[in-house]
Phi, psi and omega in degrees: 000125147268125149258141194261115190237140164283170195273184163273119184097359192241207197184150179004319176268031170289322203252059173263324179280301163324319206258340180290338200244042181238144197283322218255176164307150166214160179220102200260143164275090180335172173243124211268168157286103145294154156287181195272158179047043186274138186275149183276001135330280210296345207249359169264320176309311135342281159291012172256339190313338150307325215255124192317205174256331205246359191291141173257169186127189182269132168228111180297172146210151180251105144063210193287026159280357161292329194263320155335289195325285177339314189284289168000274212294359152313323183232355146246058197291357163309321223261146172262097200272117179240133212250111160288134159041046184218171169262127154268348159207166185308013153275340152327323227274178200260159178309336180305318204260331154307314184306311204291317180289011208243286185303337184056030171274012150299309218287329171246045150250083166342115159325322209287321199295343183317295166335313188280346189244068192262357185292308169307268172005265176350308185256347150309328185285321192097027211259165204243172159307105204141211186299300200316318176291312167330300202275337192254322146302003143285324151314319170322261186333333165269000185297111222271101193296285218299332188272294181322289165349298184316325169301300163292324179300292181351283197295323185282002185232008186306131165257111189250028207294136181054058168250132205277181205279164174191162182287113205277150117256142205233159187232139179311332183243013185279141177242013158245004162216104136288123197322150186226223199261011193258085188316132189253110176331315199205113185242153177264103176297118177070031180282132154265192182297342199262046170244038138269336164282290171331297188244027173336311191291342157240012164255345149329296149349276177327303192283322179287319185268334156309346222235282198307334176254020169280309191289313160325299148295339160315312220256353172292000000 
């Protein structure tokens, strides 16, 4: 089994491209309402209920569906937490986003105005012109402000102390988790933040021989 977590603010069709070319079952894990002040323990617990206590496999996350994943797998340690265009823990996070957290200028800028900008998007993200742009202003629009918020304050306060090990791919042009001095399992030549849509074809791979050797050591 893969389990699937979409990014922040985004949803199932990230992995439009991705889920036809994966061998195994995949299942994707929606994204919940937090609760007010919910910690992100408990709002991982919360997504995990689905899932057994003993299930094995891949549980993917996308950018902060990665740090999400991660917490899951504190309380699913069977399951191989694989991080697309994500941090394996908060030291990781890039000088942008320490800053946007040092100053608390999240707190007063609505998620929402992104909408109004998707050209800016676009080139923060990394999204090409086309289809591609397209999937990504309908996300934009579609982007639900009380869970984004919820969201960002999250990532930006994570405490990730003892969080387990996991498998990164990371893309050479993402510019909101950009490679840093931190060895990366698996880099995607010319991946931006969007290379689970972009580059579906060669992180399947990846993910289809990760699968296949989860399964293997099950079964030794």
């Amino acid at each position: 089994m893969i389990y699937l977590i979409p990014g922040l603010g985004a949803d199932e069709r990230v992995f439009l491209n991705l889920r036809p070319l994966l061998h195994d079952e995949t299942q994707i894990l929606f994204w919940l309402t937090p609760e007010p002040d919910e910690s992100l323990p408990h709002y991982a617990a919360r997504m995990a209920a689905s899932i057994p206590l003993e299930q094995t496999g891949l549980l993917v996350g996308v950018s902060f569906g990665g740090v999400v994943g991660l917490e899951i797998n504190r309380i699913r340690p069977r399951l191989r937490t694989v991080l697309v265009s994500s941090i394996p823990d908060a030291s990781c996070l890039p000088p942008l986003l320490r800053l946007i957290r040092a100053t608390g200028v999240y707190r007063l800028v609505p998620p929402q105005v992104l909408k109004l900008f998707p050209r800016a998007g676009q080139l923060y993200f990394g999204v090409s012109n086309g289809s591609e742009y397209e999937l990504f202003k309908q996300i934009l629009r579609d982007m639900e402000p009380v869970y984004t918020r919820w969201a960002i304050h999250r990532l930006l306060h994570w405490d990730s102390t003892h969080v387990g090990r996991s498998t990164q791919i990371l893309g050479t042009h993402d510019r909101v988790f950009p490679p840093g001095p931190t060895p990366v399992d698996y880099l995607i030549r010319g991946g931006g933040h969007f290379m689970a849509y972009s580059h579906a074809q060669q992180i399947s791979e990846i993910l289809n021989k990760l699968a296949a050797d989860a399964a293997a050591e099950e079964a030794a």
